[in-house]
C-alpha positions in Angstrom: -67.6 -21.7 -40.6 -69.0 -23.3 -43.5 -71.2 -21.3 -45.9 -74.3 -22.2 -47.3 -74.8 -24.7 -50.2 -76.0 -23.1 -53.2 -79.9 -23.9 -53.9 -80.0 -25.5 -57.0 -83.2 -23.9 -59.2 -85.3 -26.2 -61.0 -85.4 -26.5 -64.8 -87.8 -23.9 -65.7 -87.8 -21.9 -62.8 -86.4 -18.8 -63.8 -88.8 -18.6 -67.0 -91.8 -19.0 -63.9 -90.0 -16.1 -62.3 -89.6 -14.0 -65.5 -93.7 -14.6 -66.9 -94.7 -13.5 -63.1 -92.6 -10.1 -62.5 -94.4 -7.0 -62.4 -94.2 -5.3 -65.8 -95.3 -1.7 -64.0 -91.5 -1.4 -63.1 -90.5 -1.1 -66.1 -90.1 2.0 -68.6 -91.1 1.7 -72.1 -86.9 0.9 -73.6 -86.9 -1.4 -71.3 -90.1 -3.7 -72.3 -89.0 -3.1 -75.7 -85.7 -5.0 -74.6 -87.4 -7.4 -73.2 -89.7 -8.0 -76.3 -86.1 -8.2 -78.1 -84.6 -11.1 -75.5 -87.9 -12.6 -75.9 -88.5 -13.1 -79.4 -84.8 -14.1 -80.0 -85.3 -16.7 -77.1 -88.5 -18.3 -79.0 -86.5 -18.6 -82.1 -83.7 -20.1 -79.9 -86.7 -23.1 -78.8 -88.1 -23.5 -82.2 -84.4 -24.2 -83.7 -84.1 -26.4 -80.7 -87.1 -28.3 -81.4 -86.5 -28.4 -85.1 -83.0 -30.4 -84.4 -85.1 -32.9 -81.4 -88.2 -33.2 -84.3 -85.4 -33.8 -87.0 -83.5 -36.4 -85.0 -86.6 -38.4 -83.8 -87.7 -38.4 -88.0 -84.4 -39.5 -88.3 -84.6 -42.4 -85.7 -88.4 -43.6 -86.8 -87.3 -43.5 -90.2 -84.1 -45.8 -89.6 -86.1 -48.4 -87.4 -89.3 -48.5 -89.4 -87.2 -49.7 -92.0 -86.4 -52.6 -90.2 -90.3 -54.0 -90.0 
């Protein structure tokens, strides 16, 4: 018998799961955890888009150069 293929979740989908889950089930270490995961997440993005806003500075420099 085959088994089921694996449903492949969209880009972004578990951060819509995350911002929608009920909060009320959690105690008060656990939120701060989350808090925790959180913040070091946004810092993960923002070093991210650093790196893509450096390398497109880097392109525009490079090919307005060229004009």
């Amino acid at each position: 018998m085959e088994e089921p293929a694996d449903v492949r979740i969209g880009r972004g989908q578990r951060l819509l799961e995350a911002v929608r889950e009920d909060l009320e089930l959690y105690g008060a270490a656990e939120l701060e955890e989350r808090i925790e995961v959180l913040q070091s997440e946004i810092a993960r993005v923002r070093a991210q888009l650093e790196k893509k806003r450096a390398g497109r500075a880097a392109a525009d420099a490079l090919f307005s150069s060229r004009n």
